[in-house]
Backbone as a chain_set.jsonl record, in Angstrom:
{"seq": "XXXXXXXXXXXXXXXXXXXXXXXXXXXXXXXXXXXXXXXXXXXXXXXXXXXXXXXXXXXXXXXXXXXXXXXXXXXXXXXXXX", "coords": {"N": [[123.984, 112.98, 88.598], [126.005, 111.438, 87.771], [125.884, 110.323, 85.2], [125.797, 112.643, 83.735], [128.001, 113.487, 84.421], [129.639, 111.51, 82.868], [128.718, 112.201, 79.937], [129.796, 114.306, 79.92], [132.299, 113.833, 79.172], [132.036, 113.938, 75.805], [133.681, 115.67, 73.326], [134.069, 118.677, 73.685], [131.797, 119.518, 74.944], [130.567, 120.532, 78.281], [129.722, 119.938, 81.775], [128.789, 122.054, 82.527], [127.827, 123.308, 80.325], [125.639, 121.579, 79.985], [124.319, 121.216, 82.173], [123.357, 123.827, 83.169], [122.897, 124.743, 80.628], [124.582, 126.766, 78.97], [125.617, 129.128, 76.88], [127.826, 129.334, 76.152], [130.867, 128.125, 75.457], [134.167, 126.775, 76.741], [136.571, 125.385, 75.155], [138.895, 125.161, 75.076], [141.292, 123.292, 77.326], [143.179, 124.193, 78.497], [142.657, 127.073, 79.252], [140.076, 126.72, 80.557], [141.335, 125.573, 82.784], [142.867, 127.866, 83.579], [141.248, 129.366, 84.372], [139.778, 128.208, 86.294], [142.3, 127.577, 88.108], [141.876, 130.689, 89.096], [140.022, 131.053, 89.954], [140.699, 130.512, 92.717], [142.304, 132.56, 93.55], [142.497, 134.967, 96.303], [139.543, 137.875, 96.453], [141.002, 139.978, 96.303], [143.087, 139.777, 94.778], [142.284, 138.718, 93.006], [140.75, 140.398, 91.314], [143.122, 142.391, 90.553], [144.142, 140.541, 88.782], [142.896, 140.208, 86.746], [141.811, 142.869, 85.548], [144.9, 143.366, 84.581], [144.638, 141.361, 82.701], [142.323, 142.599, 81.102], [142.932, 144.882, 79.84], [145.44, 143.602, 78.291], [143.399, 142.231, 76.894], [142.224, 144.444, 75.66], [144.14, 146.102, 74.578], [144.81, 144.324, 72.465], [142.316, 143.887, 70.934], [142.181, 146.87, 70.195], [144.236, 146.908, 68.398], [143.473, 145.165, 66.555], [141.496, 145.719, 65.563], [142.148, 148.473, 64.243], [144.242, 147.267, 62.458], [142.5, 145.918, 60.645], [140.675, 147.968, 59.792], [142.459, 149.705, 59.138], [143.51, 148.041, 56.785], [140.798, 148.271, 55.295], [141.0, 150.824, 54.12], [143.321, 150.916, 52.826], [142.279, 149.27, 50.684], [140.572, 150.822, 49.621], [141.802, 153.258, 48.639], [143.324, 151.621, 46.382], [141.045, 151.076, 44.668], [140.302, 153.475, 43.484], [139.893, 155.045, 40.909], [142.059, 156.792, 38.907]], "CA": [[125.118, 113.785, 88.224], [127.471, 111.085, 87.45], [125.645, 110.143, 84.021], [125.853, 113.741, 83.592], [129.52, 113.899, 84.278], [130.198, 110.656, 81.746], [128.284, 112.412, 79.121], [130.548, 115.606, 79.483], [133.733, 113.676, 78.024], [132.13, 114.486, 74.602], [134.227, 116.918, 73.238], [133.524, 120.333, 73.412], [130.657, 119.71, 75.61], [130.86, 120.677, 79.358], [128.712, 119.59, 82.279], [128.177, 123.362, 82.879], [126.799, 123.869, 79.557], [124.953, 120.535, 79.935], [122.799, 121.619, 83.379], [122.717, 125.126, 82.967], [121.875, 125.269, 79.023], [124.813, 128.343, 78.996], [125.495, 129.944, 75.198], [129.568, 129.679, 76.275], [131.665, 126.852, 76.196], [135.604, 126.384, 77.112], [136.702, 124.8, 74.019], [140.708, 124.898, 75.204], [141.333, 122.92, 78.396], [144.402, 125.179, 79.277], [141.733, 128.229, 79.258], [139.62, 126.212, 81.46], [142.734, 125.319, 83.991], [143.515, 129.034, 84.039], [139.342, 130.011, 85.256], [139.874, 127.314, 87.933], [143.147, 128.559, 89.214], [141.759, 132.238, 89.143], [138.843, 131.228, 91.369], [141.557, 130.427, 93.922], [142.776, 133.747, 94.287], [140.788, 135.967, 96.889], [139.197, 138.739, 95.493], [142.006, 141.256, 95.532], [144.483, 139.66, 94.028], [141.781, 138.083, 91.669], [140.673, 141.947, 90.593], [144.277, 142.576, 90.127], [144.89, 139.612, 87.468], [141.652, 140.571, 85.514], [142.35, 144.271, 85.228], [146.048, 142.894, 83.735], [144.248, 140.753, 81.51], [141.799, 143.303, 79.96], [144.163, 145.839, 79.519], [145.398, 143.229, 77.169], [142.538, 141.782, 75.624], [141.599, 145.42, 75.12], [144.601, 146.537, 73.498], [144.528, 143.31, 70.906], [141.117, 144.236, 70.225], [142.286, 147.818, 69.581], [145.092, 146.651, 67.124], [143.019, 143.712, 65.427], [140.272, 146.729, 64.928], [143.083, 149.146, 63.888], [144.372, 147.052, 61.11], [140.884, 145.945, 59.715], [140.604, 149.599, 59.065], [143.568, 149.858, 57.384], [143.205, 146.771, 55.43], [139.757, 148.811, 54.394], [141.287, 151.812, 53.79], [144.111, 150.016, 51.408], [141.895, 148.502, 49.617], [139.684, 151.614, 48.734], [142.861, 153.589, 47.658], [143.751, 150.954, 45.302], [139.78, 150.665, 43.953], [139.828, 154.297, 43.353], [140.354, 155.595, 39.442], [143.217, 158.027, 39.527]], "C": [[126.209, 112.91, 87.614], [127.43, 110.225, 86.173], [125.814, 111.607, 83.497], [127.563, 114.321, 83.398], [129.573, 112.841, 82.974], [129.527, 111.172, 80.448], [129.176, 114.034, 78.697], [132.021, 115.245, 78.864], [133.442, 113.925, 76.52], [132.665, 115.3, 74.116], [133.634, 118.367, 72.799], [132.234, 120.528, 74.395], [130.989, 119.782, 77.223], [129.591, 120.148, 80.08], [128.532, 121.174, 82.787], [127.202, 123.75, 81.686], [125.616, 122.646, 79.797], [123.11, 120.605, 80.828], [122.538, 123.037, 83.16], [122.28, 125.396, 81.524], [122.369, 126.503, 79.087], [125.425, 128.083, 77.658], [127.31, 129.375, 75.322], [130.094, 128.211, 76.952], [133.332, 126.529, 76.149], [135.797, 125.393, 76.443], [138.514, 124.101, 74.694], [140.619, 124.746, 77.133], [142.235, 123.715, 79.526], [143.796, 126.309, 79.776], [140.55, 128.166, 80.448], [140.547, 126.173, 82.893], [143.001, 126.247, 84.612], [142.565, 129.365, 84.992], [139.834, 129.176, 86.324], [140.972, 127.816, 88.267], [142.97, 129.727, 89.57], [140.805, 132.462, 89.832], [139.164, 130.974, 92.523], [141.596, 131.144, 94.921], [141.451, 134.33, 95.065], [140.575, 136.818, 95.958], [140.054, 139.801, 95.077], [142.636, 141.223, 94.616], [143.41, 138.945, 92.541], [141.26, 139.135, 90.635], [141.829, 141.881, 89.98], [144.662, 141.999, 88.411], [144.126, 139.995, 86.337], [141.776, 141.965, 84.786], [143.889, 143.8, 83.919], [145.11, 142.495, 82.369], [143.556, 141.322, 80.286], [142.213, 143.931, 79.505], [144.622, 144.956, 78.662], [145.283, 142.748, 76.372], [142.075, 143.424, 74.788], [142.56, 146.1, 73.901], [144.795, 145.56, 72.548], [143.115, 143.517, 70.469], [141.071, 145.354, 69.684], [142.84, 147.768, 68.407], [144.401, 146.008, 65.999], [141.88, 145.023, 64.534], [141.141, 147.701, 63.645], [143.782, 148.461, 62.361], [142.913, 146.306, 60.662], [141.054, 147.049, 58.941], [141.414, 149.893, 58.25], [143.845, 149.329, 56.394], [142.089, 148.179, 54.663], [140.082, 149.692, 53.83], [142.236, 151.97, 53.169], [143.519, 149.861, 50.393], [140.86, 149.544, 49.092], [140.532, 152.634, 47.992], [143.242, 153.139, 46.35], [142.211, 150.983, 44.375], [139.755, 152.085, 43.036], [140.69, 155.127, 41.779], [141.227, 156.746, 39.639], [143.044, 158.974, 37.809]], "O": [[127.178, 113.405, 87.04], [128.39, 109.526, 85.849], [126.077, 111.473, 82.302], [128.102, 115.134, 82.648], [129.545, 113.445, 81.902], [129.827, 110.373, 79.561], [129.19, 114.655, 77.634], [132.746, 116.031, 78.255], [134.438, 114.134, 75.829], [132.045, 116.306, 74.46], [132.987, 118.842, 71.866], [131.74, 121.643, 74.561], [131.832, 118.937, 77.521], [128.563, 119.903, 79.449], [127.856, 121.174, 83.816], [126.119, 124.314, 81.837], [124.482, 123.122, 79.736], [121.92, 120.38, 80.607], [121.37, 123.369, 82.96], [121.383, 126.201, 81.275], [121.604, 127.459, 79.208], [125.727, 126.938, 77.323], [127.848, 129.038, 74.267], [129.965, 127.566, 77.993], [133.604, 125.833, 75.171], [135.319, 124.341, 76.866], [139.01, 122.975, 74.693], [140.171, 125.544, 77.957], [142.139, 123.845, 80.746], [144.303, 126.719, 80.82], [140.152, 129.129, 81.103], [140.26, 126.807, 83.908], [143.332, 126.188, 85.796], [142.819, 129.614, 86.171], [140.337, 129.737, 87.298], [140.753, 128.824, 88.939], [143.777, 130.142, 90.402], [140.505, 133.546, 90.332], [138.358, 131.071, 93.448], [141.342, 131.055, 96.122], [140.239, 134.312, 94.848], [141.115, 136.787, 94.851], [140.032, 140.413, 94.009], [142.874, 142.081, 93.766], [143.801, 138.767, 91.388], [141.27, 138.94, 89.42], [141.829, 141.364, 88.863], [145.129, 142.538, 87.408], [144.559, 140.102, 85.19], [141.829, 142.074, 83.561], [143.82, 143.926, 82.697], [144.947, 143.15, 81.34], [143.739, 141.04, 79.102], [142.025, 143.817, 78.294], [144.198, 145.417, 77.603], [146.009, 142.53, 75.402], [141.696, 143.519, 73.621], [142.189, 146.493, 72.795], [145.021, 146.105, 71.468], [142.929, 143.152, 69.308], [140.26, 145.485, 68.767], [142.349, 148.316, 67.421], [144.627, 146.203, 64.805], [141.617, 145.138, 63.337], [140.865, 147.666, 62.446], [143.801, 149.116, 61.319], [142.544, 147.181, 59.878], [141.45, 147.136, 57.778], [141.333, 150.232, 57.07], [144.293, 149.784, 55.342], [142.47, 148.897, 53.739], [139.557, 149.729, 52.717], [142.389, 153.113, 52.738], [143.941, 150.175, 49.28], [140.232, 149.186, 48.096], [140.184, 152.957, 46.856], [143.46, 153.873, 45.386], [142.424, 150.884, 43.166], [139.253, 151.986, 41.916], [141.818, 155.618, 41.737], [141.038, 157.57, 40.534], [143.671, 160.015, 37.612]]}, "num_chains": 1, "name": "protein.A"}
């Protein structure tokens, strides 16, 4: 394990993706920092924070979707011979 750890200072490379061979890797250390403090909490309060959180990854994924669409739907107005 502890050639295993000195081989995870490569950047971008984790010793989680390293032994498990997982698809997902914690690029931003601060993002990392947060997962480890959030495995702290017990489970209530660790439900709690996650719920918060999707609520608003969900609504930036609604908006980011939301203008796409309207980008698309700009740009076929303007395409369209009058």
């Amino acid at each position: 394990m502890e050639v295993a750890g000195k081989i995870a200072i490569i950047p971008d490379v984790s010793l989680d993706h390293l032994v498990n061979d997982s698809s997902f890797v914690v690029k931003d250390k601060k993002i990392l920092h947060r997962l480890e403090l959030l495995e702290k909490f017990d489970d209530d309060d660790r439900k709690t924070i996650l719920k918060v959180v999707d609520n608003y990854l969900a609504t930036a994924l609604l908006q980011t979707t939301h203008k796409k669409l309207k980008q698309k739907a700009d740009l076929h107005k303007t395409r369209k011979p009058h």
